[in-house]
C-alpha positions as CSV (number, residue, x, y, z in Angstrom):
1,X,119.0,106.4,126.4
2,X,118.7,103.6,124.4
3,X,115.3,102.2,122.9
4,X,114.2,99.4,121.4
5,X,111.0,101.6,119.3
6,X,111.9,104.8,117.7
7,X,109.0,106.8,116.6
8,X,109.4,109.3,113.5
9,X,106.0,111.9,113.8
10,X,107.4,114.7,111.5
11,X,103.9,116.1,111.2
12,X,101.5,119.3,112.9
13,X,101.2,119.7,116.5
14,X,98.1,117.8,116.6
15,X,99.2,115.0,114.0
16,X,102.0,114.4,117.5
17,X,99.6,114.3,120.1
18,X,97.5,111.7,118.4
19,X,100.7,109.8,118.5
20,X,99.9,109.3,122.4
21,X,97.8,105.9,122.2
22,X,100.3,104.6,119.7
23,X,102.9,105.0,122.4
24,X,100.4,104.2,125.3
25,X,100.1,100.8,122.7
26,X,103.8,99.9,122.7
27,X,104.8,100.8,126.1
28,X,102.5,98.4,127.4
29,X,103.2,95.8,125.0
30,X,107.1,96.1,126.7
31,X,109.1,98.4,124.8
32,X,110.7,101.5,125.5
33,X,109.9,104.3,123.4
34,X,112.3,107.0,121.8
35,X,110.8,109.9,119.5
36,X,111.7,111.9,116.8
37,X,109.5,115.0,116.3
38,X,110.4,118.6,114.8
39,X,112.0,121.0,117.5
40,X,109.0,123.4,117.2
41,X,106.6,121.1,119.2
42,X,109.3,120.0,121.8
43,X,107.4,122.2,124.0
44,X,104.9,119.3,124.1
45,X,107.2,116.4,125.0
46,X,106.9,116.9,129.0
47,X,102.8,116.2,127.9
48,X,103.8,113.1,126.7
49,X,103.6,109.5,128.6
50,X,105.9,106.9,128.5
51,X,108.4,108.6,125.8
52,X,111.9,107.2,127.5
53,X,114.0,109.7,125.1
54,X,113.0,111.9,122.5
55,X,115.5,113.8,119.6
56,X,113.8,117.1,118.8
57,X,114.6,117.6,115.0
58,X,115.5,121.4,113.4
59,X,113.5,121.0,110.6
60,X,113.6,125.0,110.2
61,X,117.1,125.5,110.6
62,X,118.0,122.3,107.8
63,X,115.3,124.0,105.3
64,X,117.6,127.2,105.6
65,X,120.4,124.9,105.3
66,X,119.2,123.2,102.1
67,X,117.8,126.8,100.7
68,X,121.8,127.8,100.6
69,X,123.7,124.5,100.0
70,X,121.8,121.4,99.5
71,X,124.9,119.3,99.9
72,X,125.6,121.3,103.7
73,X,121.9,120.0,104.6
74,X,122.2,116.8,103.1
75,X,125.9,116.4,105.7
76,X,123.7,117.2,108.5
77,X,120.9,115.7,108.5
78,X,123.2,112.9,108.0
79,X,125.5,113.3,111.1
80,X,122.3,114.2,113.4
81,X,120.6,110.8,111.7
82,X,124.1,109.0,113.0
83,X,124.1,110.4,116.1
84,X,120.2,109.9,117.1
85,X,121.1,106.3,115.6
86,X,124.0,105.6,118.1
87,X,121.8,107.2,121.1
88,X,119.0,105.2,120.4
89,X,119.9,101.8,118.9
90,X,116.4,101.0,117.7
91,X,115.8,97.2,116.8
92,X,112.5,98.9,115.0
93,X,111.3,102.5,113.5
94,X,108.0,103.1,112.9
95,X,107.8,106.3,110.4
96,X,104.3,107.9,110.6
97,X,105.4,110.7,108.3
98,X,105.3,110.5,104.7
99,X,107.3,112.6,103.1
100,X,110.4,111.9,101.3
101,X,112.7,113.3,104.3
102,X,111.0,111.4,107.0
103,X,111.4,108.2,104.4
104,X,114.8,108.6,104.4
105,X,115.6,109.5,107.7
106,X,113.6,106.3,109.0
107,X,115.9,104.5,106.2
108,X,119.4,106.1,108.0
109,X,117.8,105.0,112.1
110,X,116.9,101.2,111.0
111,X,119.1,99.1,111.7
112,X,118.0,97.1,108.3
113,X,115.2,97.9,106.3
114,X,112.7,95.2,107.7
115,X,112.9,97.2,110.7
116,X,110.6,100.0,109.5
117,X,107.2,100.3,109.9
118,X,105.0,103.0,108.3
119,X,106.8,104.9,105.1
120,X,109.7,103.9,104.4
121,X,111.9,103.5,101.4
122,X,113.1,100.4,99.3
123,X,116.8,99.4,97.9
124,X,116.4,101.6,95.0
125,X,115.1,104.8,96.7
126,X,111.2,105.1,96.2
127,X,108.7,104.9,98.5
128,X,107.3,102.1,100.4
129,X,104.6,101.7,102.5
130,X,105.4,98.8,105.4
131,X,102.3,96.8,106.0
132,X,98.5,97.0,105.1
133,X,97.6,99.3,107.3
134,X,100.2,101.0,106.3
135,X,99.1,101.1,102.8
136,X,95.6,102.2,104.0
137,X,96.6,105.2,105.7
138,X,98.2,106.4,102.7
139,X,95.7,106.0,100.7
140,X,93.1,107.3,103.1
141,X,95.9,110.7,103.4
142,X,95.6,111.6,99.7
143,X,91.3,110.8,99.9
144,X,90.4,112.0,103.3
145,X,86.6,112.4,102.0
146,X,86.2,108.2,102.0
147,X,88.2,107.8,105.2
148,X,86.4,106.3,107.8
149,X,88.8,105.8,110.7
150,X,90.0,108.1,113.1
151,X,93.7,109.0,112.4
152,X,94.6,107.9,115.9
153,X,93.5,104.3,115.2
154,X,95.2,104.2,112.0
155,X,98.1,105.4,113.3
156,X,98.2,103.1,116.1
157,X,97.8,99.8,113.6
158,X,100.8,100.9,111.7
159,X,102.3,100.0,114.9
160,X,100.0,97.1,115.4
161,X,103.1,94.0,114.2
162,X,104.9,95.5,117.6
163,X,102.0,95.1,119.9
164,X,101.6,92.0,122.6
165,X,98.7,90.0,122.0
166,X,95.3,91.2,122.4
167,X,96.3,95.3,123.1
168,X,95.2,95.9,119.4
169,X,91.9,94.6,120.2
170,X,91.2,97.3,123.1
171,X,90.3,100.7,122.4
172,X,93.2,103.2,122.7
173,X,94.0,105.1,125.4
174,X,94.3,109.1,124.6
175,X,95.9,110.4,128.2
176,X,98.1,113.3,128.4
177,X,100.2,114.0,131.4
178,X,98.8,116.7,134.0
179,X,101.1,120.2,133.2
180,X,103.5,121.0,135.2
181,X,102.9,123.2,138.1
182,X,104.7,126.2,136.6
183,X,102.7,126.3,133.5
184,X,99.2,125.9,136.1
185,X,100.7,128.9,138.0
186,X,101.1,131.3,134.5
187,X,97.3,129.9,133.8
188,X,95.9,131.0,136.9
189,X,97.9,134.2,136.8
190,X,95.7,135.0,133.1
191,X,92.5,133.7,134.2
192,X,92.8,136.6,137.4
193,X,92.3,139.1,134.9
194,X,89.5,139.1,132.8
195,X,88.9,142.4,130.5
196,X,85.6,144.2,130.9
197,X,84.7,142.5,134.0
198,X,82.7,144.3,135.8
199,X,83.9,145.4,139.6
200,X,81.0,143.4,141.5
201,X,81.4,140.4,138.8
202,X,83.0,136.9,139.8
203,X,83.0,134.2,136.9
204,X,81.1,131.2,137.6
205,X,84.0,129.2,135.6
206,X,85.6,129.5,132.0
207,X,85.1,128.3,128.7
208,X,87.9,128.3,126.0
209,X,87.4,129.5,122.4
210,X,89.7,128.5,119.9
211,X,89.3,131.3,117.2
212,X,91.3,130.1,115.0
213,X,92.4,127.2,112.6
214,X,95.1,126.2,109.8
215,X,93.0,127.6,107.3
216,X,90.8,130.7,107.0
217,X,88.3,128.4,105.2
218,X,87.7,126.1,108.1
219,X,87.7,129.0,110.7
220,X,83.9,129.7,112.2
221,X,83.2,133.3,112.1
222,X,84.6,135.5,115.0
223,X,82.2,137.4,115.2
224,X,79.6,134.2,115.9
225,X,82.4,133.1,118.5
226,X,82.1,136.9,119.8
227,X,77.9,136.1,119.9
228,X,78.4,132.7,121.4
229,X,80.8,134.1,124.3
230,X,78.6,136.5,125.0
231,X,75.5,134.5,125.9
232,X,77.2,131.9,127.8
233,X,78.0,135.0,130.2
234,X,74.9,136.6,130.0
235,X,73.0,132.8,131.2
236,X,75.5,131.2,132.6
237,X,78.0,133.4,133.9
238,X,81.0,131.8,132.3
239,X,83.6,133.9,130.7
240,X,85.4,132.9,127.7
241,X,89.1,132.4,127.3
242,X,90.5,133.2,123.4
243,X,93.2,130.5,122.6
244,X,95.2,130.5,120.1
245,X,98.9,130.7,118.7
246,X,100.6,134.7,118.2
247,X,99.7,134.6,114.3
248,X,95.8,135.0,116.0
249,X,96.3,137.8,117.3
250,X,94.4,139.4,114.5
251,X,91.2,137.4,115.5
252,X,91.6,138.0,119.1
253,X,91.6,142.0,118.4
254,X,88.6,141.1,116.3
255,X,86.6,139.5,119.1
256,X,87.5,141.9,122.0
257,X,86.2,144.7,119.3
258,X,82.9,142.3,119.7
259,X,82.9,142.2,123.4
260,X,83.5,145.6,124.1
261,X,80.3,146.5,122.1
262,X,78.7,143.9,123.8
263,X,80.3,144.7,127.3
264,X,81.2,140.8,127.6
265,X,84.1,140.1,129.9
266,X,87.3,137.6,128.3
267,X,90.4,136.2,129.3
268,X,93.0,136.6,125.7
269,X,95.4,134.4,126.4
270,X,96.1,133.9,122.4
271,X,100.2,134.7,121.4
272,X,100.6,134.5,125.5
273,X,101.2,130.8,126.0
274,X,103.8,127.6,125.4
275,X,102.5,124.0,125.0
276,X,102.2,123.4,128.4
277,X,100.5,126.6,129.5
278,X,98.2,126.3,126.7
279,X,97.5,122.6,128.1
280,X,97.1,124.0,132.0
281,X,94.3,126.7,130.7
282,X,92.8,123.8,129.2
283,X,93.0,121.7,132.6
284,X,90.8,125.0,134.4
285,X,88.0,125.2,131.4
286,X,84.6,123.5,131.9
287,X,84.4,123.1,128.3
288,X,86.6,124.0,124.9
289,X,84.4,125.5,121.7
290,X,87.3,125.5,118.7
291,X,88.0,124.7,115.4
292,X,89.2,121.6,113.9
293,X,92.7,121.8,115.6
294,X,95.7,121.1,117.7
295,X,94.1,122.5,120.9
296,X,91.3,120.2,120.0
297,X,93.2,117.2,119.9
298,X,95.6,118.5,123.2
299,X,91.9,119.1,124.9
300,X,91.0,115.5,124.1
301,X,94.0,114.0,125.6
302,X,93.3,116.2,129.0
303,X,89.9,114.8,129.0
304,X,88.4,118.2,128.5
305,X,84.9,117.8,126.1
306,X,84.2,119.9,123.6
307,X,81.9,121.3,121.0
308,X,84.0,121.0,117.5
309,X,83.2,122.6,114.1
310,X,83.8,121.2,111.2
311,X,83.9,123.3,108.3
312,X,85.2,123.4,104.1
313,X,87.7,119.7,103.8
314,X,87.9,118.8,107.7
315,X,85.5,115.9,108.8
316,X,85.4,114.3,112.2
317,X,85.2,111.0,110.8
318,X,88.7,110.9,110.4
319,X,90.4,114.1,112.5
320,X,87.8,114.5,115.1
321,X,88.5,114.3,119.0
322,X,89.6,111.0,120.4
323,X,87.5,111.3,122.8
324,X,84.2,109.7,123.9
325,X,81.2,112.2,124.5
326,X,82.2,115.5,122.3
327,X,80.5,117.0,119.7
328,X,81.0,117.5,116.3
329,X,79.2,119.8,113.8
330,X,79.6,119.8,110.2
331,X,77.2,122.5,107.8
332,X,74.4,120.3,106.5
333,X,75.1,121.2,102.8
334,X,75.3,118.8,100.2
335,X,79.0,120.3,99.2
336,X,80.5,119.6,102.9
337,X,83.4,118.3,103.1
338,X,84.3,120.2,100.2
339,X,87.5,119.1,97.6
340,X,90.9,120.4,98.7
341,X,93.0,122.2,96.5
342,X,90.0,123.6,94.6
343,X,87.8,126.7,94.9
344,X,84.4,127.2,96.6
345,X,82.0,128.1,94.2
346,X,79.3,128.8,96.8
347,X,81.2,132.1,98.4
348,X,82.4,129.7,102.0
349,X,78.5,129.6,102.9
350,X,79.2,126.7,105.3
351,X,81.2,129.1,107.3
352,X,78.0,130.6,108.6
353,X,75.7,128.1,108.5
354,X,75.9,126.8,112.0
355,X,74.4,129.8,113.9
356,X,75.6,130.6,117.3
357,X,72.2,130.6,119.0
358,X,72.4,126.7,117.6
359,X,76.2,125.9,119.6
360,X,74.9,128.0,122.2
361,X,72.2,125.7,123.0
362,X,74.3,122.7,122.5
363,X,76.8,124.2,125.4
364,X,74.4,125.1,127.6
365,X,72.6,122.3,127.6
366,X,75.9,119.9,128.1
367,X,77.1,121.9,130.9
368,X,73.7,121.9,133.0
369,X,72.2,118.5,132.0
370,X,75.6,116.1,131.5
371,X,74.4,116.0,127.3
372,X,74.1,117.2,124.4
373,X,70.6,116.1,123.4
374,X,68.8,118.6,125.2
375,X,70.4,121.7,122.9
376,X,69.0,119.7,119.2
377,X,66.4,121.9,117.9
378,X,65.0,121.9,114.7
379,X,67.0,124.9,113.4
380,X,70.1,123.2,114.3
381,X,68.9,120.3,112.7
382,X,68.7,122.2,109.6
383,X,72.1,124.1,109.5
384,X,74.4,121.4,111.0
385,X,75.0,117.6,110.9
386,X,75.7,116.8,114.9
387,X,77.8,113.7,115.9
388,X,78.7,112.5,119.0
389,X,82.3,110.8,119.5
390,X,82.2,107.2,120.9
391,X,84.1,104.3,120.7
392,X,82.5,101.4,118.3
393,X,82.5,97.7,119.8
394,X,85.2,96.8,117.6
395,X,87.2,99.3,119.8
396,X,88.1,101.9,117.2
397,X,86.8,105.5,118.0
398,X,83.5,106.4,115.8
399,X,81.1,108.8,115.7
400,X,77.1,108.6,116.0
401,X,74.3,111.2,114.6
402,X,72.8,113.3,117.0
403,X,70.5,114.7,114.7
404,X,69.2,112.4,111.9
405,X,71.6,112.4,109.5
406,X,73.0,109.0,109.4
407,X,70.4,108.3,107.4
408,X,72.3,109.9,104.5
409,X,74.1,108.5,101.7
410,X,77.4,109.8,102.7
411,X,77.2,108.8,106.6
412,X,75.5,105.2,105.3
413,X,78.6,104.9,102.9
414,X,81.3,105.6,105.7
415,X,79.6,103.4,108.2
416,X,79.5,100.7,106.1
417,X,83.5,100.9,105.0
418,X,84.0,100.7,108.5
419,X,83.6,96.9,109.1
420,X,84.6,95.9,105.5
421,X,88.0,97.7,105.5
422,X,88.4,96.6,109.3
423,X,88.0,92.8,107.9
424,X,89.6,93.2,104.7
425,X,92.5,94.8,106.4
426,X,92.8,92.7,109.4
427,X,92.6,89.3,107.1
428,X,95.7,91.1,104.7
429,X,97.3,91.8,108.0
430,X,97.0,88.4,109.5
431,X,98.3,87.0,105.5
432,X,101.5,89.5,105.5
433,X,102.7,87.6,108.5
434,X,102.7,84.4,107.1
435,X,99.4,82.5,108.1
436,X,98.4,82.0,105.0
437,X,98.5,79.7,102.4
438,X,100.4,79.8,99.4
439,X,99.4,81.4,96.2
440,X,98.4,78.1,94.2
441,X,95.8,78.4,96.7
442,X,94.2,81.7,96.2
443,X,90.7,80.6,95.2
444,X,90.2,78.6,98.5
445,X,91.7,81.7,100.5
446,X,89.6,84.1,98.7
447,X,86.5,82.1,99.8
448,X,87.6,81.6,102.9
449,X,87.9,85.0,103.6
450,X,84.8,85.4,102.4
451,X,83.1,83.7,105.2
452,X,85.0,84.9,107.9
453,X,84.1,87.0,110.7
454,X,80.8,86.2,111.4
455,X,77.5,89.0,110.2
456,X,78.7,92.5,109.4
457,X,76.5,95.6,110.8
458,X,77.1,97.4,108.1
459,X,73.7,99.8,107.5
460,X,72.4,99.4,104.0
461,X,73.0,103.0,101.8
462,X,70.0,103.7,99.6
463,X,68.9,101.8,96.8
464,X,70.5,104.5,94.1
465,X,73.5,104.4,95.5
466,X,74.0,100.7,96.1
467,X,73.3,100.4,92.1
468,X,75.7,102.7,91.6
469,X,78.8,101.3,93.3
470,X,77.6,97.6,93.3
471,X,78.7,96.8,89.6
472,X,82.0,98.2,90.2
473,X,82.3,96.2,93.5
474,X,81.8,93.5,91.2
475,X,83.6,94.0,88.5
476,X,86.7,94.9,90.5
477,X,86.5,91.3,92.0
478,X,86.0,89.5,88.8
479,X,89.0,91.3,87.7
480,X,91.3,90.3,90.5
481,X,89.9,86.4,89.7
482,X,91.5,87.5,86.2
483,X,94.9,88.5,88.0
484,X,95.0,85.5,90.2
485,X,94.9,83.3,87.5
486,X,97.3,85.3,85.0
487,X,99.8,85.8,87.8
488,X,100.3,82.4,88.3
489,X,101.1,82.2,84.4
490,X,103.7,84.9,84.5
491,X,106.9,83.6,84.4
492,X,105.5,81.0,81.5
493,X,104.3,83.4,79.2
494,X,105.2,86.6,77.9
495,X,101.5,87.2,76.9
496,X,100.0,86.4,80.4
497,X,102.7,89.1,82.0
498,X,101.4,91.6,79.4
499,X,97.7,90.6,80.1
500,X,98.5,91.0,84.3
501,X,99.6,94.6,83.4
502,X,97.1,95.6,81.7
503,X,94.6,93.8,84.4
504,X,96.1,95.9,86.7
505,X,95.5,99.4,85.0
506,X,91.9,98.2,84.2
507,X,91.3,97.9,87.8
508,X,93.0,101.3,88.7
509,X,90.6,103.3,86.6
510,X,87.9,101.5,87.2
511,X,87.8,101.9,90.7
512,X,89.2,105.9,90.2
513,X,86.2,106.6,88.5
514,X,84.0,105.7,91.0
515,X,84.5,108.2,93.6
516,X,82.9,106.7,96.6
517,X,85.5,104.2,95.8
518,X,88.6,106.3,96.2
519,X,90.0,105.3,99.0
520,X,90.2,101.5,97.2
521,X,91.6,103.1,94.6
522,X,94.5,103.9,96.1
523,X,95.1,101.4,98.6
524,X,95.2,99.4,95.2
525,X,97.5,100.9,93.7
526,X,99.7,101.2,97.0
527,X,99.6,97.2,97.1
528,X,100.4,96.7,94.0
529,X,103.2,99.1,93.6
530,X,104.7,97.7,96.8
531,X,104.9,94.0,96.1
532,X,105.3,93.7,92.7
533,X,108.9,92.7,93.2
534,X,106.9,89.8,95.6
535,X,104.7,88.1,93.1
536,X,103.8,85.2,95.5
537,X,102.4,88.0,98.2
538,X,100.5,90.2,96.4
539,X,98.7,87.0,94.6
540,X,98.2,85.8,97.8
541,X,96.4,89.4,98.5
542,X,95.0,89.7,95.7
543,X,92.9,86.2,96.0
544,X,91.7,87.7,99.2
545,X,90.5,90.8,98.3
546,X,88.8,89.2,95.7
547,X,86.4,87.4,98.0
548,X,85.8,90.2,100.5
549,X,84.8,92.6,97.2
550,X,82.5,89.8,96.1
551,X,81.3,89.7,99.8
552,X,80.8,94.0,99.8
553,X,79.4,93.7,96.4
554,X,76.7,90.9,97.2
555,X,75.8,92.9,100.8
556,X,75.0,95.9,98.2
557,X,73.0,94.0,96.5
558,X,70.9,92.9,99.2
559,X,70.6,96.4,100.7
560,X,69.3,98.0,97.0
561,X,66.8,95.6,96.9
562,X,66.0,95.7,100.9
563,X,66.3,99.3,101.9
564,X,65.6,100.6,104.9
């Protein structure tokens, strides 16, 4: 049972799944893989590839534990920490989880604490970030609206230091094992009993409707699932299956109230399926129409397409399927995504905005033509922003307008963070394991990395927005020249330590009151808060970031006074 790579995913059923290239990453860069995942999802293990062991963890059972005797808790996640660390003797952990408890469970499975990747935590008990990337994704976690990677890809360059040359280079590979033949049988055994089918009726083939989602918010309406099920029967002969966990049940009654009005035939398979079954349904659809959600992400990794709505906070830049050729639809309101944590002032009208005469076209016309294209019509053009999932030439998943709306601010903005984090970030990386200079030399570094990495793509945002976030780009550079040169000076004088504090603040509220600068904000203050026990590294990174803000702010520049 031993492993060399233990893997901590403490996280949502989906958040697990999108552990898969990760693990697809290190197994073929040599290692064997254990896992660590919560005891509720240990349904989904069999799903998994190339996991050698896996230690389902109770997290239910230890929150009771803790609720009555925080000391009882405290004794056993400590003796199931020693025994998961004698089973698996991991030379490294990689932690994608974090929260305090998954911090210091990765802290009690290292073997020392250089061996953790991800979140861990440091000699004195607070929390660490190891590595950049690292860094980024928790940064990117607290401001998902300036994320611009997928979650899979960021999860898989946590893991990045442990991979054999080149596989970090290569796109990632999202492949789920077929479900066992048990959980095909139950499928079949569901999908031989539709309800109002009609005695002369045969379905031409399914279609799966996830109903709902983690939040009432981001759920489309039933009843437009109800409408949308109802015409792909009516012109295509395909009857819907309702997914979806037991607390759904509510939504299924809903919708067969909708198709018994309508006289539309369904399969309700929500509350009456485990991981696997759930996954083996999936395997007999032709196509999956959901929410943002787990069954999106399980449907990716079974290579099923699907049509995926993106409503209130979730965006498909970051959480959308890892999978090329789906489509994503967002409301085309200028408050999508919204803020989380804060009210809608606008009464949820994105819920409805995307009609389902608009995803029934979309369906209809990627299940009889092979694309999506053919269902864009100028109403949908109007309610909803359409993306198509593809993977970008610097292998990282992406996604590309359908519809004309990468010509926006917002979609110009994350497309262009995409190859300056992806430099920035890769250069840090490259630095953190030693092939850099030192820090005396952070001026010819930061120019250095300046001029790396040939032309960027990036697409120019418009002219108002560029003179909106190029001073601060600037700005935010000359400042960090101002902290290379007074953290040299630190340990000489009193005042320059003082002035290097300070510094630092500045930068962290000038960059938070920026907001399409958010994400910077906090991978700032991440860095910083990391290594500044390691004055000689973070100089080192801070001379580099330096020159790749001059080089974002000077590309900017250009673009306000050459728009498109």
């Amino acid at each position: 049972m031993s492993t060399d790579v233990l893997l901590l995913n403490l996280t949502r059923f989906g958040d697990l799944l999108q552990s898969q290239p990760l693990i697809q990453d290190l197994h073929d860069s040599g290692h064997q893989i254990g896992l660590v995942c919560l005891d509720n999802f240990a349904a989904a293990l069999p799903l998994l590839r190339h996991v050698d062991a896996a230690w389902p963890l109770p997290g239910a059972k230890l929150m009771a534990a803790l609720d009555r005797d925080w000391r009882t808790a405290a004794a056993q996640l400590l003796d199931l920490a020693r025994r998961i660390r004698r089973e698996a003797a991991p030379r490294h952990v990689v932690n994608l989880t974090p929260t305090l408890p998954a911090r210091l469970l990765s802290k009690l499975l290292a073997p020392t604490p250089e061996a953790v990747l991800g979140f861990g935590l440091d000699p004195e008990g607070f929390g660490v970030n190891q590595g950049v990337w690292s860094s980024f994704l928790s940064g990117a976690t607290l401001r998902r609206l300036n994320a611009p990677f997928n979650l899979v890809d960021m999860f898989r360059m946590v893991g990045a230091p442990l991979f054999a040359p080149g596989i970090a280079g290569r796109p990632g590979r999202f492949s789920l094992r077929t479900p066992p033949d048990a959980a095909m049988a139950h499928a079949d055994a569901l999908l031989a009993r539709p309800e109002n089918l009609p005695m002369s009726a045969h379905p031409k083939g399914f279609v799966a409707l996830q109903l709902g989602a983690s939040e009432a918010r981001r759920q489309w309406p039933v009843a437009h699932f109800a409408a949308l099920g109802e015409r792909l029967w009516r012109e295509a002969g395909l009857c819907p299956v309702l997914l979806g966990a037991p607390a759904e049940r509510p939504l299924a009654r809903e919708y067969a109230a909708c198709a018994a009005r309508d006289r539309t035939p369904f399969v309700n398979a929500v509350g009456r399926t485990d991981i696997p079954q759930l996954a083996a349904l999936l395997r007999k659809m032709r196509l999956l129409a959901t929410n943002d959600t787990g069954t999106m992400h399980l449907a990716a990794g079974l290579g099923l397409p699907c049509l995926a709505f993106f409503l209130a906070t979730a965006q498909p830049w970051d959480t959308g399927p890892y999978l090329p050729g789906c489509c994503c639809l967002e409301p085309a309101l200028p408050c999508h995504p919204c803020s989380f944590r804060q009210p809608c002032p606008h009464g949820h009208a994105c819920l409805t905005r995307i009609s389902p005469t608009s995803a029934g076209d979309l369906i209809l016309a990627r299940l009889e033509g092979g694309g999506w294209q053919a269902g864009l019509s100028p109403e949908l053009r109007r309610e909803a922003r359409v993306w198509l999932t593809e993977t970008d030439a610097r292998g990282f998943a992406g996604v590309r307008s359908l519809s004309g709306h990468d010509s926006e601010d917002r979609s110009l903005w994350l497309s262009q963070q995409r190859p300056f984090w992806r430099h920035i970030l890769d250069d840090l990386s490259s630095n953190a394991a030693g092939q850099a200079a030192g820090p005396a030399n952070g001026h010819i570094e930061k120019h250095a990395a300046g001029q790396t990495g040939g032309q960027l793509d990036a697409p120019p945002c418009s002219p108002d927005f560029c003179r909106q976030v190029t001073p601060v780009l600037a700005q935010a550079a000359r400042l960090l020249d101002m902290l290379s040169e007074q953290g040299r000076l630190t340990g000489k004088s009193a005042k320059a330590g003082q002035l290097f504090l300070l510094n630092c603040e500045r930068l962290q509220n000038l960059l938070n009151a920026c907001p399409p600068l958010a994400s910077l904000a906090c991978f700032w203050r991440e860095l910083r808060q990391e290594r500044g026990d390691r004055m000689d590294e973070l100089l080192r990174f801070v001379g580099l970031l330096a020159g790749h803000l001059e080089r974002w702010a000077a590309h900017m520049t250009v673009s306000s006074r050459n728009p498109l």
